[in-house]
C-alpha positions in Angstrom: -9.1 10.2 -8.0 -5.8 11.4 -9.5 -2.6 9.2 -9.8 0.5 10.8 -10.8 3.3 8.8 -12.7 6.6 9.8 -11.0 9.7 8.3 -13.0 13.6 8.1 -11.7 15.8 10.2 -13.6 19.0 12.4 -14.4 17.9 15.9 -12.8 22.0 17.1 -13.5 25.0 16.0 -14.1 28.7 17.7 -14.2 31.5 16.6 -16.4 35.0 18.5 -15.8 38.0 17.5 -17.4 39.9 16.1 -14.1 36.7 14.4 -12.3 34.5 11.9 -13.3 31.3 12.3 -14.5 28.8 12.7 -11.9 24.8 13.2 -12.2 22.4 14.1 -9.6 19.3 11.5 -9.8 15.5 12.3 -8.6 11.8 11.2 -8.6 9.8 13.7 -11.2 6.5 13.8 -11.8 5.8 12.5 -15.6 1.7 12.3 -16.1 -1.2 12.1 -14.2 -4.0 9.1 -15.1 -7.2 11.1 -13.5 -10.7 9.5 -13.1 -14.0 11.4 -11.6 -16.1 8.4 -11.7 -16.6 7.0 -7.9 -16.2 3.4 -8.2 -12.9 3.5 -9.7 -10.9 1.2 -7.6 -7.5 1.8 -6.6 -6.2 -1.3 -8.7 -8.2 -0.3 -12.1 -6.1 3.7 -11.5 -2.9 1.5 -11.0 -2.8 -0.5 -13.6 -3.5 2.4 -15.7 -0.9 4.3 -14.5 1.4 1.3 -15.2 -0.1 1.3 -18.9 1.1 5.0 -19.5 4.5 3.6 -17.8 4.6 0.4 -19.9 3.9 2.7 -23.4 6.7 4.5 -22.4 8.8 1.6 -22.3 10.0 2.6 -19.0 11.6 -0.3 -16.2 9.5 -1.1 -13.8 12.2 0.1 -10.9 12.1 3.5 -12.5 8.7 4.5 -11.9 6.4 4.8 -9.1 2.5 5.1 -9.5 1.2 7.1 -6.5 -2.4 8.4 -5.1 -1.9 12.3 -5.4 -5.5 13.1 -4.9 
């Protein structure tokens, strides 16, 4: 099973001298948490998914821990 570790981030952003700032946001793909052992259960990849998120220090509402494979 592979879980990737997709954050919510700044993609681009544009700053011009009569505009305000504006930046383009977007779900990335950060890390992958892979296992090839058969009884790993979907809860035991989450949470370590959420570990590599959590040692990253990143919010909870900025990262999304899905089943890629």
């Amino acid at each position: 099973m592979i879980y990737t570790l997709f954050i919510w981030t700044v993609v681009a952003a544009s700053v011009e001298s009569h505009l305000p700032a504006h930046k383009h946001m977007d779900w990335r793909p950060l890390a992958t948490v892979e296992s090839y052992e058969l009884d790993k259960s979907h809860d035991k990849m989450m949470a370590k998914c959420e570990g590599v998120a959590q040692q990253l220090n990143i919010p909870k509402e900025r990262y999304r821990c899905i089943r890629t494979k």
